[in-house]
Steps between C-alpha positions, in 0.01 A plus 500: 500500500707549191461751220331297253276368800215657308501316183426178708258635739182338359727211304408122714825348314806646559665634253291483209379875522880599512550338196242570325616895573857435334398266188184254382736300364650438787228492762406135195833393573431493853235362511539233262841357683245494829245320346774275297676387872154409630301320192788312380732355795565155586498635856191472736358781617548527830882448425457826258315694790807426725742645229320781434407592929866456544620717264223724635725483837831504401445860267284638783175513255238571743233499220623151366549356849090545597353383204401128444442342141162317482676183320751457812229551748323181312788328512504484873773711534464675879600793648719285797670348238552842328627682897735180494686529155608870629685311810901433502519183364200429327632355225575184786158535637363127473147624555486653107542304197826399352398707155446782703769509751706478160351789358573695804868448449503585104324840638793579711748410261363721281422769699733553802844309308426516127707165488449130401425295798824303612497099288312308777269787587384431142458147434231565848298779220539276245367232699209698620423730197645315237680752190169619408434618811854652593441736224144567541595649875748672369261685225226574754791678736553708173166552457341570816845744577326741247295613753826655615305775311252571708692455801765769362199780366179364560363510907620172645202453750325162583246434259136573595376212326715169570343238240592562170306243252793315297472196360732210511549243191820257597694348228604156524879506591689406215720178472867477446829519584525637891801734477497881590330679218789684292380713242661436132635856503505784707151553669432827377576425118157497302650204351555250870249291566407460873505124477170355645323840529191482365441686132234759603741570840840512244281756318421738746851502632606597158248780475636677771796397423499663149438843667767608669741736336202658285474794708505837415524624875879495511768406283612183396861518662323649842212170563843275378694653806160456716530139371918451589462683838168268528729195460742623694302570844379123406866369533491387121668567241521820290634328151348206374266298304175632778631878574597533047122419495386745769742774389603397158826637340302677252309705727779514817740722284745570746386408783783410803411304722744681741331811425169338595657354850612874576129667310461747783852695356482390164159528363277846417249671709236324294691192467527517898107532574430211266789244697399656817149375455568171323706409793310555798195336260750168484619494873165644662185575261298549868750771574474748216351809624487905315886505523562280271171447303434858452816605283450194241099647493641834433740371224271239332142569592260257675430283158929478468552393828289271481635383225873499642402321820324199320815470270742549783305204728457242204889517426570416883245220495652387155865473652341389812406182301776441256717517842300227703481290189887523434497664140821650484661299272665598161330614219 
């Protein structure tokens, strides 16, 4: 059990109570991008389920893993086919459908390589998913890896309850041209549009979008280094269109990159307990425990770290998805 375990004792979905605790505003972000990814998708919802179960698996979210949406469950989706998606090679797997065995492999390439599938890999997504639908996984990883939060400070037990009413409402899939869905700037610019993503799901994304870097927790120059050492462990890079928009000049000072690389010599005490937790929250959010969540309490409170942690997991899931969908291209 983890130190904030007691904020989500009596809370039946995730990490709601957690973020209600650090800001209302964002607790309506949250919960508006969740609703957004399940009311208006051109994916069915047993496809959805799958994304969201096997994101469940691969972050070790216990709570996430034993809970069941009601609109999946009506959409026939079973738990066999659920114990088979977690299998090596299940993304081959005959016995599931080709949109689903498709979204499987988007969930890994966004989760374990943060990389665009290889050219023939992704004509097969396109085939199955169509553009619409290659972005829409990719948005639900995002959005369903914000319970990253509750798996990092809340107390990542299997849910007591495992239907959760949620309604499904499936777009049409939009016609078009059939090529891999490049957004017309960087992906994290307020002004890119997310071609073929629906407007109420565009409009979420910005929302949360909008609020990072509007933190008072710690300074400007310190989340921008969280953000460069972020894209760093990702393998990405740490200049650029994406990482200007997650660390912008303005606020990154002087940040050095090199510096970052080398932040155990080179940073503060307090600079040290804030990279010390956003890293082990990036490479393990199951394995936090009081050595490393208990200095950034003491330094920021339980409302601040809050705070920090929900910043420091969207910008990961943000990079996460301008990396699988190949945005690093000149300004």
């Amino acid at each position: 059990m983890n130190l904030l375990a007691h904020v989500t004792a009596d809370e039946p979905v995730g990490a709601a109570a957690l973020l209600g605790l650090g800001d209302p505003d964002d607790l309506a972000a949250f919960r508006s991008l969740e609703d957004r990814v399940w009311d208006a998708t051109t994916l069915a919802a047993a496809t959805l389920e799958s994304v969201r179960v096997r994101c469940a698996d691969l972050r070790g979210c216990a709570f996430c893993a034993s809970v069941r949406m009601s609109g999946a469950v009506a959409d026939g989706l079973t738990e066999a086919e659920l114990a088979r998606q977690g299998d090596p090679g299940a993304d081959a797997d005959a016995t599931l459908p080709a949109d689903r065995r498709a979204a499987l492999v988007l969930v890994r390439a966004y989760l374990v390589e943060a990389a665009p599938p290889p050219d023939p890999v992704r004509a097969d997504l396109l085939a199955a998913l169509g553009p619409a639908g290659v972005v829409e996984v990719l948005v639900a990883c995002a959005a369903f890896a914000s319970a990253d939060l509750r798996i990092a400070l809340g107390d990542n037990r299997p849910a007591r309850s495992t239907l959760i009413p949620r309604e499904h409402q499936q777009r049409p899939r939009p016609a078009g041209a059939a090529g891999w869905p490049v957004p017309d700037g960087p992906v994290l610019s307020p002004t890119t549009t997310l071609p073929y993503l629906a407007p109420a799901l565009a409009a979420a994304v910005a929302d949360r979008r909008a609020r990072l870097l509007t933190r008072d927790e710690v300074p400007g120059p310190l989340l921008a280094a969280c953000a460069v050492r972020s894209a760093q462990l990702l393998g990405a890079p740490d200049r650029g269109p994406v990482a200007d928009l997650l660390a912008p000049p303005d606020v990154r000072g002087d940040v050095d990159p090199t510096a970052v690389r080398d932040w155990t010599r080179t940073m503060s005490a307090d600079e040290r307990v804030v990279m010390a937790f956003a890293e082990q929250l990036w490479v393990d959010p199951a394995g936090l425990d009081a050595t490393v969540v208990a200095p950034a309490r003491v330094l920021l409170g339980d409302p601040g770290l809050v705070r920090l942690t929900w910043d420091l997991i969207w910008i990961a899931q943000l990079q996460r998805l301008a990396a699988v969908l190949g945005t690093e291209v000149p300004a």
